[in-house]
C-alpha positions as CSV (number, residue, x, y, z in Angstrom):
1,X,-7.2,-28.9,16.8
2,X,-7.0,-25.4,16.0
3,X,-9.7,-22.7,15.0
4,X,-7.9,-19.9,12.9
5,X,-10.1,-16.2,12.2
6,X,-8.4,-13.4,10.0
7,X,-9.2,-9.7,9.8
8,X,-7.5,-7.0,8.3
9,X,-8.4,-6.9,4.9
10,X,-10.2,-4.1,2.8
11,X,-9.9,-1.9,0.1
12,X,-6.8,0.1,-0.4
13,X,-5.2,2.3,-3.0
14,X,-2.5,0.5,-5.1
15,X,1.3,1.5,-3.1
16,X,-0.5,1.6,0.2
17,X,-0.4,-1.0,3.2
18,X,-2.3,-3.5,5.1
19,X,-2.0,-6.2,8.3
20,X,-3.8,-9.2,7.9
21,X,-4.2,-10.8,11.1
22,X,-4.7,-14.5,12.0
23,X,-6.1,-14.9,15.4
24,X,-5.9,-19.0,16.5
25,X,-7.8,-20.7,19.6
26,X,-7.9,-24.2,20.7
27,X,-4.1,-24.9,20.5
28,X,-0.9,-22.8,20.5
29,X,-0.3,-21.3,17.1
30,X,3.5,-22.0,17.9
31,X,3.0,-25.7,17.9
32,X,2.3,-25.4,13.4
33,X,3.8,-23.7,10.7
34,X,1.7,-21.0,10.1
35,X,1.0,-20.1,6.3
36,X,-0.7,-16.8,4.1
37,X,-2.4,-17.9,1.0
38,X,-4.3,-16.0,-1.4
39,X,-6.6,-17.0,-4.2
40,X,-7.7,-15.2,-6.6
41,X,-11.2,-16.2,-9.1
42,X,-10.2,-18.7,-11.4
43,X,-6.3,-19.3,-9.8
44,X,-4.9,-22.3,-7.7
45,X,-4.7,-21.1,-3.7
46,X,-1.2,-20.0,-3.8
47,X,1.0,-19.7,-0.7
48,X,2.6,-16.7,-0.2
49,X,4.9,-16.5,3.5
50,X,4.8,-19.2,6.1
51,X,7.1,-19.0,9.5
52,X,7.7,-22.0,11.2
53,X,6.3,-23.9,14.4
54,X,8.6,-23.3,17.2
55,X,11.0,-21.0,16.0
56,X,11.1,-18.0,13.5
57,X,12.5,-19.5,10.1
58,X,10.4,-18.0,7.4
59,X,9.5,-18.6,3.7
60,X,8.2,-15.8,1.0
61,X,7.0,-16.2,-2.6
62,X,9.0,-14.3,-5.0
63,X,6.0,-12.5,-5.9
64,X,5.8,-10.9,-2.2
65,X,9.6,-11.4,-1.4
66,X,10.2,-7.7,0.1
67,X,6.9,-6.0,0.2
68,X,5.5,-9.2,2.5
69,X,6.6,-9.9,5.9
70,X,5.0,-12.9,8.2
71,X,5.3,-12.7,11.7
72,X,3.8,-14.1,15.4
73,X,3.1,-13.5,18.7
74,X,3.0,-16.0,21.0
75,X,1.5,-13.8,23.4
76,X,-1.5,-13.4,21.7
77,X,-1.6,-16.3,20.0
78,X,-1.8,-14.6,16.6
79,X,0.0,-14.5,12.9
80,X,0.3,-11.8,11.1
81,X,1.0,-10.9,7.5
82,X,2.2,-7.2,6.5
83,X,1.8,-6.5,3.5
84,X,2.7,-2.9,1.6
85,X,3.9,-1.5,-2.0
86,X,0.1,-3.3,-2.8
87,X,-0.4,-3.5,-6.3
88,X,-3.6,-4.3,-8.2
89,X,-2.6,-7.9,-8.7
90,X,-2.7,-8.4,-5.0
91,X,-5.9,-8.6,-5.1
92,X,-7.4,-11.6,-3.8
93,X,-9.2,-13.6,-1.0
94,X,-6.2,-14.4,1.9
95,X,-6.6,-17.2,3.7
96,X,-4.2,-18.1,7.0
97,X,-3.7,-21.8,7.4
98,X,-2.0,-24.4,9.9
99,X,0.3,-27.4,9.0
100,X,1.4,-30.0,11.5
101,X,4.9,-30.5,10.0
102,X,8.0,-28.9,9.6
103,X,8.2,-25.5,7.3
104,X,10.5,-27.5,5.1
105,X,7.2,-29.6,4.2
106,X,4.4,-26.8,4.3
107,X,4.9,-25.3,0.6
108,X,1.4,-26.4,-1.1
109,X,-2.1,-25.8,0.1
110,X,-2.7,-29.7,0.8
111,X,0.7,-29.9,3.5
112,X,-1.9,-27.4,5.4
113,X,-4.3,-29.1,7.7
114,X,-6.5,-25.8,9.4
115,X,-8.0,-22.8,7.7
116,X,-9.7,-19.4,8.9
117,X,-13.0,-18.2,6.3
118,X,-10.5,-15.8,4.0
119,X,-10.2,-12.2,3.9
120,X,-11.0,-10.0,0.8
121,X,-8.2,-8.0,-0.3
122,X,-8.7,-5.3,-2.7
123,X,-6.3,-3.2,-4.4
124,X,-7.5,-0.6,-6.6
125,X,-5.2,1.3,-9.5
């Protein structure tokens, strides 16, 4: 089992950047496809960049595909999402998220067994 924490969100000006990160303890964050999410009031949990378990293959929406860019550290046990060219419609709560499967199979928020608490994002025009 694996307990996942993010930080890194805020308030930022629409254009500007931020690095969400996703600190995990209890079990190597290498051993699961790691995912981003967002969800914003009213809308489905979306997922937005995922890199897989035991490599570096990665995955983006087309909505961040570009401006997103997922990454770990084995090191530090730690996934991090860096986003920039933020744009009001990024605003949302972010959630990190573990699967125990392949990337291939870790598209939807149910394929994803672990969760942190969320982050508030904020973009503002």
């Amino acid at each position: 089992q694996v307990q996942l924490t993010e930080s890194g969100g805020g308030l930022v000006q629409a254009g500007g950047s931020l690095r969400l990160s996703c600190a995990a303890s209890g079990r190597a964050v290498s051993s699961y496809a790691m995912g981003w999410f967002r969800q914003a009031p009213g809308k489905d949990r979306v997922l937005l960049a995922a890199i897989s378990r035991y490599n570096f293959n990665t995955y983006y929406a087309d909505s961040v595909k570009g401006r997103f860019t997922i990454s770990r550290d084995n090191t530090k046990n730690t996934v991090y999402l860096q986003m920039s060219s933020l744009k009001p419609e990024d605003t949302a709560v972010y959630y990190c998220a573990a699967a125990d499967r392949g990337l291939g199979s870790a598209k939807t928020a149910d394929n994803y067994d672990y969760w942190g608490q969320g982050t508030q994002v904020t973009v503002s025009s």
